[in-house]
Every structure is written in structure tokens, then in C-alpha cells.
C-alpha positions in Angstrom: 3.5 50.4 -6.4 1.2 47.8 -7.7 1.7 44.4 -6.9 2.9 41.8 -10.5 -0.1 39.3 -12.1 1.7 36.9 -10.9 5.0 35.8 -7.9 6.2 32.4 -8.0 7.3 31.6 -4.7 9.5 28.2 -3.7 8.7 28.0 -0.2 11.2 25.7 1.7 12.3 23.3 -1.2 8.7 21.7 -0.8 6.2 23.2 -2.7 5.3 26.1 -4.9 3.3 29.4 -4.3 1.5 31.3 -7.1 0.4 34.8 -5.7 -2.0 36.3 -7.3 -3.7 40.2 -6.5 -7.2 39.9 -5.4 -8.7 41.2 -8.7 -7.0 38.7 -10.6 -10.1 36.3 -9.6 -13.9 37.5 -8.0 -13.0 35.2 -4.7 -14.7 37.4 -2.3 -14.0 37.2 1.6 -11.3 36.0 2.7 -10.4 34.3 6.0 -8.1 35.5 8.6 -6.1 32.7 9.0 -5.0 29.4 6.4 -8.3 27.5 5.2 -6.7 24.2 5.0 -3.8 22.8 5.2 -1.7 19.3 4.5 -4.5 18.3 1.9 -2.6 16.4 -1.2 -2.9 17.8 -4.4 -3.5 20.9 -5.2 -5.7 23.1 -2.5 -6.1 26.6 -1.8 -5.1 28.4 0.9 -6.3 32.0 2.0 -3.7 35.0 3.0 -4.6 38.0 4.5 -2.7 41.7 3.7 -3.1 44.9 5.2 -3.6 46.5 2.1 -4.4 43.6 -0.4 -6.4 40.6 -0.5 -4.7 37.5 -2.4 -5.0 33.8 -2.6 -1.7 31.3 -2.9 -2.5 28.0 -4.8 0.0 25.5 -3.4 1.1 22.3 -5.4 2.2 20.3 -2.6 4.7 17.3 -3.0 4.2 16.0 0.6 1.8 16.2 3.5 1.2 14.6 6.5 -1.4 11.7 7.5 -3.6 12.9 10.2 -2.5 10.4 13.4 -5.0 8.9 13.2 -4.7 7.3 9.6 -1.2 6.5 10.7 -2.2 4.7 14.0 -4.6 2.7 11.2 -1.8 1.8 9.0 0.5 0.4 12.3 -1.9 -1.9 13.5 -2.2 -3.2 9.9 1.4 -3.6 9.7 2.1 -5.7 12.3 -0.6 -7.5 12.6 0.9 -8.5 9.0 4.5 -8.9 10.7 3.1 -11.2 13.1 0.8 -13.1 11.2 3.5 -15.5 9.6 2.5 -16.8 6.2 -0.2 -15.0 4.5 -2.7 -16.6 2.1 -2.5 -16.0 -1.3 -5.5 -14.7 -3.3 -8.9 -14.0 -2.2 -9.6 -14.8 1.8 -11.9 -18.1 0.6 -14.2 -20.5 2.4 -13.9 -23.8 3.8 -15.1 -26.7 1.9 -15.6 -30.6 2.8 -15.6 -33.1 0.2 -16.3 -36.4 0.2 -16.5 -39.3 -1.8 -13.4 -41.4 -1.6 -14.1 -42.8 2.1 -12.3 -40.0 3.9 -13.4 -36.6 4.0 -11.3 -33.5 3.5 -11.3 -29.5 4.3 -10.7 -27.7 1.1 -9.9 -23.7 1.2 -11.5 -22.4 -1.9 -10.3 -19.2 -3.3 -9.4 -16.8 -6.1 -5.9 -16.6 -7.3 -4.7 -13.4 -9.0 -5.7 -12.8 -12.1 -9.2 -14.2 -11.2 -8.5 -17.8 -11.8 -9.9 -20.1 -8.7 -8.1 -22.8 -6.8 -8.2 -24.8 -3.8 -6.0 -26.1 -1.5 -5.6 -28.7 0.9 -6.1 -28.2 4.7 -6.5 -31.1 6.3 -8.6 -34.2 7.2 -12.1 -33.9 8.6 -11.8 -34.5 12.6 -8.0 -32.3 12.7 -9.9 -29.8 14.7 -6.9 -27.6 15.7 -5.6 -27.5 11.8 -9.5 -26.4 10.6 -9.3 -23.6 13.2 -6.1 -22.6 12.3 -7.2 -22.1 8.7 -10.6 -20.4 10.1 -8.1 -17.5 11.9 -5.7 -17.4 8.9 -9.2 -16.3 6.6 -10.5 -14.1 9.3 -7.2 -12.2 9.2 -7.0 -12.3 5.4 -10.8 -10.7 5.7 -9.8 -8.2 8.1 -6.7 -6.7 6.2 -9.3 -7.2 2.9 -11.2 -4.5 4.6 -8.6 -2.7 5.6 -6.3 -2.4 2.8 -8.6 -0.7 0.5 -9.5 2.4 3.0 -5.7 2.5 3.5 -5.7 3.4 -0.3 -8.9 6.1 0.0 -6.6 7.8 2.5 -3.9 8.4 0.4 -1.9 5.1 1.4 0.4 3.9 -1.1 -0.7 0.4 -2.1 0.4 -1.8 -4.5 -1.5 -3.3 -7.2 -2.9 -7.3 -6.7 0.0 -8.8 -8.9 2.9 -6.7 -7.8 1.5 -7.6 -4.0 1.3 -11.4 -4.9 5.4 -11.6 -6.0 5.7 -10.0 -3.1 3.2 -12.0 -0.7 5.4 -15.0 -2.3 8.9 -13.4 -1.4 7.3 -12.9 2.1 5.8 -16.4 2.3 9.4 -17.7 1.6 10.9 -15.8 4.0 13.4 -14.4 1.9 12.7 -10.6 3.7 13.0 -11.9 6.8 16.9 -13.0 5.6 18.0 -10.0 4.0 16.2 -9.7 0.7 14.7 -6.0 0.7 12.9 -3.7 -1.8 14.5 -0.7 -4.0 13.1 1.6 -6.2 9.4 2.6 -6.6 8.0 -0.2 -3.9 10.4 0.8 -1.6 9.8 4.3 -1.9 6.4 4.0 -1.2 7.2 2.0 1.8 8.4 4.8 2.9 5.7 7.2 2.1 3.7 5.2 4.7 6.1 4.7 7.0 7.2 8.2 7.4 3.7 9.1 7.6 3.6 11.1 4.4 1.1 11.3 1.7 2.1 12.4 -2.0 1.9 11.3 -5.6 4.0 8.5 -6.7 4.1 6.8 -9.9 3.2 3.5 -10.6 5.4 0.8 -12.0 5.4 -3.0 -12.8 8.7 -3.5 -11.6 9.4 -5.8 -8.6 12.7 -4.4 -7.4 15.4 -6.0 -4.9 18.6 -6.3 -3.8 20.7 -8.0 -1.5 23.7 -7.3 0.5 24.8 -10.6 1.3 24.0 -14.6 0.4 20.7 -15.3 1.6 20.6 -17.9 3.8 16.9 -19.3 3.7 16.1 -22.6 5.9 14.5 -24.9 2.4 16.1 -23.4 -0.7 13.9 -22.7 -3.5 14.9 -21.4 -7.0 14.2 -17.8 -7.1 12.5 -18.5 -10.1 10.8 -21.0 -9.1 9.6 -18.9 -6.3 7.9 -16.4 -8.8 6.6 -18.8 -11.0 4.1 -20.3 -7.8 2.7 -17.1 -8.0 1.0 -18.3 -11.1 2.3 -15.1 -13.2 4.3 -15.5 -16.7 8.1 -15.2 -15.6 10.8 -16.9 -17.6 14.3 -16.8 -17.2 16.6 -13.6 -18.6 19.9 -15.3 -19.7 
């Protein structure tokens, strides 16, 4: 009885298998056991019969970060949990200026979208509030480096504005109180923390929620908040 062009296959509510005979395509040998496996996207993978050859493309919606890409993404996250405040923008450098008859550390750096900006860090002889700043931008550096691999490994990331609304959130501790993310951002927190990598679509939505009054130590507008981020938000009567 010969075998149909084609068997669609739901295996286990996750993905999809299209079976094909062997003549359908010239693929040759094939291996005894599965060529790959838990590669996003769509991947081959190689099926042996007793009596025919055939190949099963598989469109995978999840699969699994190696443990090693998942021990990468930990350290990243708390070293960002413990870090406190994060700098916005670009990591910078340091900067003395003169000129009035007291001299001044600067931190130079680029503030999304592009624009650059200092800011104040202290007077010239405060040595323990200059090397302060000098671990704050060795941090920023670090996770600079590390963020973008993160995102080669299939790491969902968010883009450079929607991270700096939330770097600002952050910043004013209104996570820490109760404030927490729904919709796309939170379900690609999720992604990473569960360890799983798959396709998710990208949005320019900020999404929160609260379940109670959030009770942060020095009020700020949550408008206000958003606007420091140096992005175009008004009001929505």
C-alpha cells in the first residue's frame, strides 16, 4: 500500500510534522537517529523506516536554550537586580571641566535616540563618588557586551526605546513596589526565564498593571516619569 505525498502530523500540541516518501525529494542517506534537534525555526530532522526512507520538516514553536546560554542570561539578571539604578543611555566616559574656579566630573553619554548629554557626578577630589560612577560604567559596559549575544542566541530583547521607559520604571522603583509587565514584554520575560526560545512579535507597547496603590518612597507623576526618558509622551484624557 503506498504511502500519501504528504501526512500532516500535530505532534504533542507543539509543533507540526510534514512526512514526506523518500522520492518526493533526491535527499540521499539518511541517518539512523534525529540530525538535530531544539534548533528554532524551521530544521530538518531525519527518520529512519524499515521499508521507506522519509524526512519530517518540523516548524517548531518552542525549544530549549542549551544550559549554558541560560546560565549566561542568570548571571546577567542579577547582576541587573543587584546593581540598583542603572544608567541611562550609552555607558559614557568621565569628563573634568574647569573654568569657574572649581572643577567637576562630568559623565558624558548618549541618550536614546542618539542625542548626547551629560550629567553631573560630583566635585573633583570626591574620590569615593568618581569610583562609584567608574563601577556604575564598567557594569553598563559589561551588560553592553552582553546583551547583544543574549539576542544572537535567540534571547528575547527589547528594543533601545522600549528598554529606556523601562530602565526609567526600574530607576524609580516602581517594579520593586508592585508595578509589573503584561502583554508582549512580559511574555518575552518569560521566554527567557523559562529557558525557551521561539518567535515573538514585536510591539511598541509598554504594558502594565497594578494590583494595588503603589506605594513609592518620592512620588513622581507617572507621566512625568516617562517624559525624563526624553521620548514624546503626552497625556491621554
Amino acid at each position: 500500500m503506498g504511502m500519501p505525498a504528504a501526512l500532516d502530523l500535530n505532534f504533542a500540541g507543539c509543533c507540526t510534522l510534514h512526512i514526506y516518501p523518500a522520492n518526493f525529494r533526491n535527499i540521499g542517506y539518511l541517518p539512523s537517529k534525529f540530525s538535530k534537534y531544539g534548533v528554532i525555526g524551521r530544521l530538518l530532522i531525519y527518520l529512519p523506516n524499515k521499508s521507506y526512507k522519509r524526512w519530517v520538516t518540523v516548524a517548531a514553536l518552542f525549544a530549549k536554550h542549551e544550559l549554558s546560554f541560560q546560565t549566561q542570561y542568570a548571571e546577567v539578571r542579577e547582576r541587573a537586580r543587584a546593581a540598583g539604578r542603572l544608567l541611562p543611555g550609552t555607558p559614557g566616559t568621565l569628563v573634568l571641566r574647569e573654568g569657574t574656579g572649581y572643577s567637576y566630573w562630568y559623565r558624558v553619554y548618549y541618550f536614546p535616540p542618539g542625542k548626547q548629554r551629560e550629567d553631573l557626578v560630583g566635585k573633583a577630589g570626591d574620590d569615593a563618588v568618581l569610583h562609584a560612577m567608574r563601577e556604575q560604567i564598567q557594569f553598563s559596559e559589561w551588560v553592553s557586551r552582553q546583551v547583544p549575544t543574549l539576542r544572537k542566541l535567540g534571547f528575547q530583547v527589547a528594543d533601545k526605546l522600549t528598554a529606556r521607559v523601562l530602565l526609567e520604571l526600574h530607576n524609580e522603583g516602581a517594579f520593586q513596589v508592585g508595578l509589573v509587565l503584561v502583554g508582549t514584554l512580559a511574555y518575552m520575560s518569560w521566554l527567557n526565564e523559562l529557558g525557551a526560545a521561539a518567535v515573538s512579535a514585536r510591539t511598541m507597547d509598554v504594558d502594565v498593571a497594578r494590583k494595588h496603590h503603589l506605594a513609592i518612597g518620592a512620588p513622581v507623576s507617572f507621566l512625568a516619569t516617562l517624559k525624563s526618558t526624553g521620548l514624546p509622551f503626552s497625556a491621554v484624557a
